[in-house]
FIMIFI-324217 format. One record per residue: residue number from 1; x, y, z of N, C-alpha, C in turn; residue in three letters. Coordinates in pm, 1 decimal. Example, Ala and Ser with C-alpha at 12.3 -4.5 7.8 and 13.67 -1.06 7.14 Angstrom:
% residues 2
pt num=1 nu=1319.0 nv=-569.0 nw=780.0 cau=1230.0 cav=-450.0 caw=780.0 cu=1320.0 cv=-330.0 cw=780.0 residu=ALA
pt num=2 nu=1285.0 nv=-225.0 nw=708.0 cau=1367.0 cav=-106.0 caw=714.0 cu=1290.0 cv=3.0 cw=787.0 residu=SER
//
This chain:
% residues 101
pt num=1 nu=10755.6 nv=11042.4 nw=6144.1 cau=10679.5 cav=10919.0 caw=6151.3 cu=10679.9 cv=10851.8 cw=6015.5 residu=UNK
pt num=2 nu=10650.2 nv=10725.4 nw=6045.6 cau=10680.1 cav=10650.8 caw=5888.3 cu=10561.8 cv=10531.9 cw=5903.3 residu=UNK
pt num=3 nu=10535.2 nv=10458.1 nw=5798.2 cau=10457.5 cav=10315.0 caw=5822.8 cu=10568.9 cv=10226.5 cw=5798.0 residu=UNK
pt num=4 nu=10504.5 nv=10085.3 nw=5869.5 cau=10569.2 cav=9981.1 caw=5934.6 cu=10553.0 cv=9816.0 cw=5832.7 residu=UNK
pt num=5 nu=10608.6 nv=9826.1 nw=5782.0 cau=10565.3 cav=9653.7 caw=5742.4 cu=10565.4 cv=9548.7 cw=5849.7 residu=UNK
pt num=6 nu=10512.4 nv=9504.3 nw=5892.9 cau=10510.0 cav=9369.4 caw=6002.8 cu=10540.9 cv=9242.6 cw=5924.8 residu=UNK
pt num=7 nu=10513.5 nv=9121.5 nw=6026.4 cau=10563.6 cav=8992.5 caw=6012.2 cu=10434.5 cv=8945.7 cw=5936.1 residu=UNK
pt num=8 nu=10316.2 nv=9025.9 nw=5952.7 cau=10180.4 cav=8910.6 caw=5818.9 cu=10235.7 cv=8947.6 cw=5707.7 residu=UNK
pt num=9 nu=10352.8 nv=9039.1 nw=5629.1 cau=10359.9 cav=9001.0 caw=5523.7 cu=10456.9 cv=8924.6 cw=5471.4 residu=UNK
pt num=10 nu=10497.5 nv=8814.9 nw=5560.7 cau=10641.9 cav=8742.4 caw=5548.0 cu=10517.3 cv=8616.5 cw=5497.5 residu=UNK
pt num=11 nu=10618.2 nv=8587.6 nw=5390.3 cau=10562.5 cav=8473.9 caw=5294.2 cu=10441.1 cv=8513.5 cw=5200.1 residu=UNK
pt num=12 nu=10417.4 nv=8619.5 nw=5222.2 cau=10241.9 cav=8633.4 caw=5080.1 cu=10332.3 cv=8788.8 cw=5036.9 residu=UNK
pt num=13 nu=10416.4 nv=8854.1 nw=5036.5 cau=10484.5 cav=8949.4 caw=4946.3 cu=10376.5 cv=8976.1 cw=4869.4 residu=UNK
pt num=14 nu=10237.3 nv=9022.6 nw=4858.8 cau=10143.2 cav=9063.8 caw=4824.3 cu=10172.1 cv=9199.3 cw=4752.7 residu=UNK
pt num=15 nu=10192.8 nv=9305.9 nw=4670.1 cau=10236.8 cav=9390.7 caw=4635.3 cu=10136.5 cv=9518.6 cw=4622.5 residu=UNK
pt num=16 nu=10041.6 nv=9519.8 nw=4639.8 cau=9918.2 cav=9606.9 caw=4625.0 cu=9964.6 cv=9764.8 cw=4673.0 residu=UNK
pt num=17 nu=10035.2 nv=9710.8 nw=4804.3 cau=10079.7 cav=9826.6 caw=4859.5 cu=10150.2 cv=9954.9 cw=4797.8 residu=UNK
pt num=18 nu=10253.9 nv=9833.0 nw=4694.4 cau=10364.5 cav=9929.3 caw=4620.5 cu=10324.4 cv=10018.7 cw=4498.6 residu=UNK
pt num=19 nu=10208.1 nv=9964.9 nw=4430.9 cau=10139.3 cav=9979.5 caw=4332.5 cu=10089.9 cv=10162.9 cw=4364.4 residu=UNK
pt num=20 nu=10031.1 nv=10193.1 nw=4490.9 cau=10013.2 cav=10313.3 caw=4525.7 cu=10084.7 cv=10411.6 cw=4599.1 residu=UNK
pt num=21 nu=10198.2 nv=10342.7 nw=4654.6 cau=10314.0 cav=10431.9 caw=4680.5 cu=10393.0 cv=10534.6 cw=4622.4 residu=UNK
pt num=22 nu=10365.2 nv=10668.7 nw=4651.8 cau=10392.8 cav=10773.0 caw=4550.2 cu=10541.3 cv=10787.3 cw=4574.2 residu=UNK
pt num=23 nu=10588.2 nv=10729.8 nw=4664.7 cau=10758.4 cav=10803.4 caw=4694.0 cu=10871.5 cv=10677.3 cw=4646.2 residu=UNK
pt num=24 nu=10799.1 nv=10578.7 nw=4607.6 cau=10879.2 cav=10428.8 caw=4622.4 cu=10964.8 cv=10379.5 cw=4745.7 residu=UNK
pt num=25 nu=10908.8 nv=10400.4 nw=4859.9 cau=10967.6 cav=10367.0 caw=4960.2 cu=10958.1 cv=10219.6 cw=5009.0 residu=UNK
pt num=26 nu=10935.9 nv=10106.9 nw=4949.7 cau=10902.7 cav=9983.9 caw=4966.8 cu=11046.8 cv=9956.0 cw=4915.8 residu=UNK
pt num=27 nu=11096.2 nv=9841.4 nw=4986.5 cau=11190.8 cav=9728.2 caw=4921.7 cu=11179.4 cv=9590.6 cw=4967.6 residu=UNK
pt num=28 nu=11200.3 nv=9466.3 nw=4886.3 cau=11212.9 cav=9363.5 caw=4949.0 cu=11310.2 cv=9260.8 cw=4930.6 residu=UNK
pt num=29 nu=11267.8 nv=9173.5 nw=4996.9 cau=11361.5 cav=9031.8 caw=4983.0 cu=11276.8 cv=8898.4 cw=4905.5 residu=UNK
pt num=30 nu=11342.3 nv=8820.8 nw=4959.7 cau=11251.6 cav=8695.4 caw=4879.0 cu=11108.9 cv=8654.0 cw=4964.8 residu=UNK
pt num=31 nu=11104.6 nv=8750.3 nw=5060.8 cau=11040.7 cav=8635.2 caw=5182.5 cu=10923.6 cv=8773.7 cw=5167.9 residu=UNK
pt num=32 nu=10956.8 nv=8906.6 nw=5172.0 cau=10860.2 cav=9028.2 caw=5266.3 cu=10883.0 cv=9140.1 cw=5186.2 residu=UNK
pt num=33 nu=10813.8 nv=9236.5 nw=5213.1 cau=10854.7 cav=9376.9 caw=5160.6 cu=10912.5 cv=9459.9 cw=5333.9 residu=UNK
pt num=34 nu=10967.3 nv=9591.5 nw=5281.8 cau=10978.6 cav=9675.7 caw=5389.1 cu=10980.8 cv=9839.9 cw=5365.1 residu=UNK
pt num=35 nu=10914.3 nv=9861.3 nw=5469.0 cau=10936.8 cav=10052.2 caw=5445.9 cu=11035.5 cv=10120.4 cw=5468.5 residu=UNK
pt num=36 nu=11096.0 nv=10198.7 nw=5395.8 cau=11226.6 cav=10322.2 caw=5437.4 cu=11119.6 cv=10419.9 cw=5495.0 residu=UNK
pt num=37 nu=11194.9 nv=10376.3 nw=5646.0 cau=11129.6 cav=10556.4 caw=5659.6 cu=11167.4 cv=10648.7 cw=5641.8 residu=UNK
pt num=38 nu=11289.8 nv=10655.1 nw=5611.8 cau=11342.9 cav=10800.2 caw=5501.2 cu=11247.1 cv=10852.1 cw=5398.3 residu=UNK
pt num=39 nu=11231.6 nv=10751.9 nw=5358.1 cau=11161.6 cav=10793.0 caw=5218.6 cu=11033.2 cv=10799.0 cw=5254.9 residu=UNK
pt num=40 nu=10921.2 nv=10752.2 nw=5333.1 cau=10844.9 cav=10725.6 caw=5338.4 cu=10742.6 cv=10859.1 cw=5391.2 residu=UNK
pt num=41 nu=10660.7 nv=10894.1 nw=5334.1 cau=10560.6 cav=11054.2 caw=5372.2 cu=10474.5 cv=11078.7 cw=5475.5 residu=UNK
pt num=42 nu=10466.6 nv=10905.6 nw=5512.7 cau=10323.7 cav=10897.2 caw=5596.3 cu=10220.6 cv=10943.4 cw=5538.5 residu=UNK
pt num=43 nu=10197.4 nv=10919.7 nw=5399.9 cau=10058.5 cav=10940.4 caw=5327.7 cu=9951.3 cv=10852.6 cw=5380.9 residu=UNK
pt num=44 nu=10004.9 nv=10718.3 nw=5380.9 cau=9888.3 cav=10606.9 caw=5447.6 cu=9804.4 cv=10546.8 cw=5299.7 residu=UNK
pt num=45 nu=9841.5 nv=10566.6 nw=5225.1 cau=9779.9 cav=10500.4 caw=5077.0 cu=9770.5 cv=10393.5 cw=5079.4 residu=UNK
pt num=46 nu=9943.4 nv=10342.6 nw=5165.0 cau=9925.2 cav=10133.9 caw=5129.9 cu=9902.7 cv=10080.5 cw=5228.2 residu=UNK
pt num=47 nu=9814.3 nv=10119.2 nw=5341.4 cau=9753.4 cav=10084.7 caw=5468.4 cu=9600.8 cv=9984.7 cw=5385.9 residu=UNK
pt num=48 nu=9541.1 nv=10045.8 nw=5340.7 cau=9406.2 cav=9998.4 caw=5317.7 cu=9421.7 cv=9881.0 cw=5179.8 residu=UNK
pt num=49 nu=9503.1 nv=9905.6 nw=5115.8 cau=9575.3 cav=9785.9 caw=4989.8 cu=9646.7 cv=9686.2 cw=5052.7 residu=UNK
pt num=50 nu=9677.9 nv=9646.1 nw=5167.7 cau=9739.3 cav=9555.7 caw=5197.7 cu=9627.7 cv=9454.8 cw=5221.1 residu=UNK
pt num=51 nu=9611.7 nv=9356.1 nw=5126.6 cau=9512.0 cav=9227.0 caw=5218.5 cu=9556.6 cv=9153.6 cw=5317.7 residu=UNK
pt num=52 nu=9666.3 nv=9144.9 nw=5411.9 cau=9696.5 cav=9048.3 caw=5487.1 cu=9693.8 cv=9210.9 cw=5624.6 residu=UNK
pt num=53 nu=9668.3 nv=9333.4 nw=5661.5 cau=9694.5 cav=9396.1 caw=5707.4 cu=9830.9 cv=9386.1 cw=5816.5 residu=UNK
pt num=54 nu=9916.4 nv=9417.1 nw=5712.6 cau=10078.4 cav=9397.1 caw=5729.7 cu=10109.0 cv=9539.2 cw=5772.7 residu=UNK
pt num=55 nu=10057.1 nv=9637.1 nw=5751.0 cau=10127.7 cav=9752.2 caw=5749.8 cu=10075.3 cv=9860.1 cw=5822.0 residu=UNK
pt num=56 nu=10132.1 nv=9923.8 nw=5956.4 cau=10080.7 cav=10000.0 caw=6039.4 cu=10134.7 cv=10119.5 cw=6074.1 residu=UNK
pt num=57 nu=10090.1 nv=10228.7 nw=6073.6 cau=10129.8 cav=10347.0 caw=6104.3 cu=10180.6 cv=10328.0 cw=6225.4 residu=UNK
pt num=58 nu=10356.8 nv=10372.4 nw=6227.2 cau=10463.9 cav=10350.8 caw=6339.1 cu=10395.0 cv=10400.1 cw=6500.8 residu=UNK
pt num=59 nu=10284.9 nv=10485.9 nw=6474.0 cau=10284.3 cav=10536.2 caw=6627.2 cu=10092.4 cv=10468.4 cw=6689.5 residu=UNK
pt num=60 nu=10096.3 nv=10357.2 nw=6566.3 cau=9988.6 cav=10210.8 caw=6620.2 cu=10026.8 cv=10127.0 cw=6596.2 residu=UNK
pt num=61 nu=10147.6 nv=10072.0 nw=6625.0 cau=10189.2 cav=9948.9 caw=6564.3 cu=10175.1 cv=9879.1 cw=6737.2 residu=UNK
pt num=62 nu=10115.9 nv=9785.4 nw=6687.2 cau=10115.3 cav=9648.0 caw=6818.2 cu=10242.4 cv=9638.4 cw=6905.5 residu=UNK
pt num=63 nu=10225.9 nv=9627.9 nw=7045.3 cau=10325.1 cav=9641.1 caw=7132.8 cu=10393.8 cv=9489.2 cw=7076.7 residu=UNK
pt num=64 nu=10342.1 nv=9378.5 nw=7035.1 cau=10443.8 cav=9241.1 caw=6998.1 cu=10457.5 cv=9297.1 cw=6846.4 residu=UNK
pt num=65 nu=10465.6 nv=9378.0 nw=6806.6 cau=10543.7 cav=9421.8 caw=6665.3 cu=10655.6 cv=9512.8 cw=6664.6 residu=UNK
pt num=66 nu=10649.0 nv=9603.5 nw=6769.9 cau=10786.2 cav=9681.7 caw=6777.8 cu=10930.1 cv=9668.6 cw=6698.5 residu=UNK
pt num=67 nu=10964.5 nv=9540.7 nw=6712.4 cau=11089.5 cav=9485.8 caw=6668.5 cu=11072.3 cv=9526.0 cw=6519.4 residu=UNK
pt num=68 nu=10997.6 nv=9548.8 nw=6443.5 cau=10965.8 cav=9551.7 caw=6274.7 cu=11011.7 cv=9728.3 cw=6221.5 residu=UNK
pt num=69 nu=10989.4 nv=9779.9 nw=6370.7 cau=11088.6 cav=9947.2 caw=6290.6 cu=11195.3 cv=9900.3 cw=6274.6 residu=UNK
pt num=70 nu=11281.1 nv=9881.7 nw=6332.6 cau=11435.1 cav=9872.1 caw=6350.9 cu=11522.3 cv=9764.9 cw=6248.8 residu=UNK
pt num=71 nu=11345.0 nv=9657.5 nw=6218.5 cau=11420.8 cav=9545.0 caw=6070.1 cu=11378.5 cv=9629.6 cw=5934.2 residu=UNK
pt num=72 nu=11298.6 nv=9709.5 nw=5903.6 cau=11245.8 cav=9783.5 caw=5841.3 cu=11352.2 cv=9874.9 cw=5815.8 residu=UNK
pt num=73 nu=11370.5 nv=9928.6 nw=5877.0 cau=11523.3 cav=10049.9 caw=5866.2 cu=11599.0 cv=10009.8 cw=5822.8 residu=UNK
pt num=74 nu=11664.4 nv=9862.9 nw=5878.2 cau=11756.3 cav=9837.7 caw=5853.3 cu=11793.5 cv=9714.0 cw=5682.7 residu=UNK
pt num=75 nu=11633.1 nv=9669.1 nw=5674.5 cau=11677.3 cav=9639.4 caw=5576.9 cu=11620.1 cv=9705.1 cw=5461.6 residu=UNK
pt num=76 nu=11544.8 nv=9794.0 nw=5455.4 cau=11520.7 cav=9859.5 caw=5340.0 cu=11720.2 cv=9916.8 cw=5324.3 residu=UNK
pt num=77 nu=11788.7 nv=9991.3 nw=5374.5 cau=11885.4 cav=10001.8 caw=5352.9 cu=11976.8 cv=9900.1 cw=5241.8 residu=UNK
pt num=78 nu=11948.9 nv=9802.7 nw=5256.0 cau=12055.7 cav=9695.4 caw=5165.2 cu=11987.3 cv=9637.0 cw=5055.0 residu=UNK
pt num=79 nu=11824.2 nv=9663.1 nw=5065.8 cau=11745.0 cav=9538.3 caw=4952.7 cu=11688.5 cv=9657.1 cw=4848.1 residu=UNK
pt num=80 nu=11661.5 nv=9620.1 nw=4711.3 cau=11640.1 cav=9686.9 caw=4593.5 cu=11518.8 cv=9777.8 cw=4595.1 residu=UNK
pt num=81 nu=11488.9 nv=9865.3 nw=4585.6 cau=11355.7 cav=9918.4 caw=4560.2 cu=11246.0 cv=9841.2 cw=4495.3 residu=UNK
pt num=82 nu=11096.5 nv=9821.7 nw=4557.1 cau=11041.9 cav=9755.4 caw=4463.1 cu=10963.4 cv=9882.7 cw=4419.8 residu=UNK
pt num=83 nu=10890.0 nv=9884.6 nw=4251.0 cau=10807.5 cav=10014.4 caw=4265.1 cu=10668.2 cv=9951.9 cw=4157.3 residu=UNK
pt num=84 nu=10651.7 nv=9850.0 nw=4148.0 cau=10558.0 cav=9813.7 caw=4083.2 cu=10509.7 cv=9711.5 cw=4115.8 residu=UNK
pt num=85 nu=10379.6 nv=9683.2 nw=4118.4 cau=10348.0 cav=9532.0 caw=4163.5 cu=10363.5 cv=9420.0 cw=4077.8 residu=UNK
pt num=86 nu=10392.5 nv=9330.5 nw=4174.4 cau=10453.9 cav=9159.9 caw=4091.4 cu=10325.8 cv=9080.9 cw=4152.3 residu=UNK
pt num=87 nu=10332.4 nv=8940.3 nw=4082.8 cau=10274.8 cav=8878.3 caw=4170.1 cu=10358.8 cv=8833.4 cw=4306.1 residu=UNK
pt num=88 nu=10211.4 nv=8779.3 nw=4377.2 cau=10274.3 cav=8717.2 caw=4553.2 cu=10346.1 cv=8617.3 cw=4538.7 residu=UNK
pt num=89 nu=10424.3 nv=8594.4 nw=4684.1 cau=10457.2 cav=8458.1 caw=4659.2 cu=10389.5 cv=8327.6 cw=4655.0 residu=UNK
pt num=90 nu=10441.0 nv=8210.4 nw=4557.1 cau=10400.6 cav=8112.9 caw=4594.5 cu=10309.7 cv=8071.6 cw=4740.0 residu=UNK
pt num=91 nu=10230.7 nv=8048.4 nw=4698.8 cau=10157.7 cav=7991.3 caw=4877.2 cu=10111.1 cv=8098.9 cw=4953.7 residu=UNK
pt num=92 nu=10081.5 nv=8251.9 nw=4889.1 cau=10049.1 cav=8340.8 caw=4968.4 cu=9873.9 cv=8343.2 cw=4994.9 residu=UNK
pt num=93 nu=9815.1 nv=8295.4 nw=4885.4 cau=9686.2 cav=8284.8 caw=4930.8 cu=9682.9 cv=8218.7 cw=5036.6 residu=UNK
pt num=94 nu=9721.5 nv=8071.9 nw=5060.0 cau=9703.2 cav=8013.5 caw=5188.6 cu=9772.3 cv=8076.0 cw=5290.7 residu=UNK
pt num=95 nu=9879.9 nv=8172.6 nw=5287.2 cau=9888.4 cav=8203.2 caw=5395.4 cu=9840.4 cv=8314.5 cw=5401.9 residu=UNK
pt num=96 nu=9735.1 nv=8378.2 nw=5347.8 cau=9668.1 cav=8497.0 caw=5392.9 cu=9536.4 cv=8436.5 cw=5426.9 residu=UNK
pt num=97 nu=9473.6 nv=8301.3 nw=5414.5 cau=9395.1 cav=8212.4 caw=5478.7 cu=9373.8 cv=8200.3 cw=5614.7 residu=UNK
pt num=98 nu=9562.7 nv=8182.2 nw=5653.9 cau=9613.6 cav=8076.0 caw=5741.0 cu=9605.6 cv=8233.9 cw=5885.5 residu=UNK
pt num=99 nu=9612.6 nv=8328.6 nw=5802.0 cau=9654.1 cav=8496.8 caw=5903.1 cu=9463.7 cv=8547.2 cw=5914.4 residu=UNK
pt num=100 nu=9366.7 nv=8453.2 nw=5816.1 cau=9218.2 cav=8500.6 caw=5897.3 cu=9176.1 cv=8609.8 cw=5816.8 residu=UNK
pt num=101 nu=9244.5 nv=8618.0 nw=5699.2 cau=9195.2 cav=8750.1 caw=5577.1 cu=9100.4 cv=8667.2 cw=5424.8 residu=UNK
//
């Protein structure tokens, strides 16, 4: 089992998560972060650090989120490790407004 990044963290790349990740299993793009579940322990550390609650343990993840293992897998594979927190993106406060956090 692994945790899941979903679609609330597309556009607010919020980093809190990575900051407590003991294995560095986060990577992203310009837009999101994502979990390797290779790498990933299922500790559950960056469940409660996420402010936009983006990130769900694979075996509660929302039946309209499913699709997010299989982009998760596949793109932690090609995108850089992140292992420290940055700031969010541009415009992420409003869109963590706009998601009701």
């Amino acid at each position: 089992m692994a945790f899941v990044v979903t679609s609330n963290c597309k556009k607010c790349r919020f980093t809190d998560c990575v900051a407590v990740c003991p294995v560095e299993c986060f990577h992203a793009d310009e837009e999101m972060l994502y979990i390797d579940p290779e790498e990933c322990i299922d500790c559950g550390a960056c469940v409660p650090e996420c402010p936009v609650e983006a990130i769900y343990d694979e075996a509660q993840l929302p039946d309209d989120q499913t699709e997010w293992l299989d982009i998760n897998k596949e793109k932690a594979q090609s995108l850089p490790v992140i292992s420290e927190q940055v700031d969010p993106l541009p415009g992420a406060e409003e869109r963590k407004e706009e998601l009701g956090f």
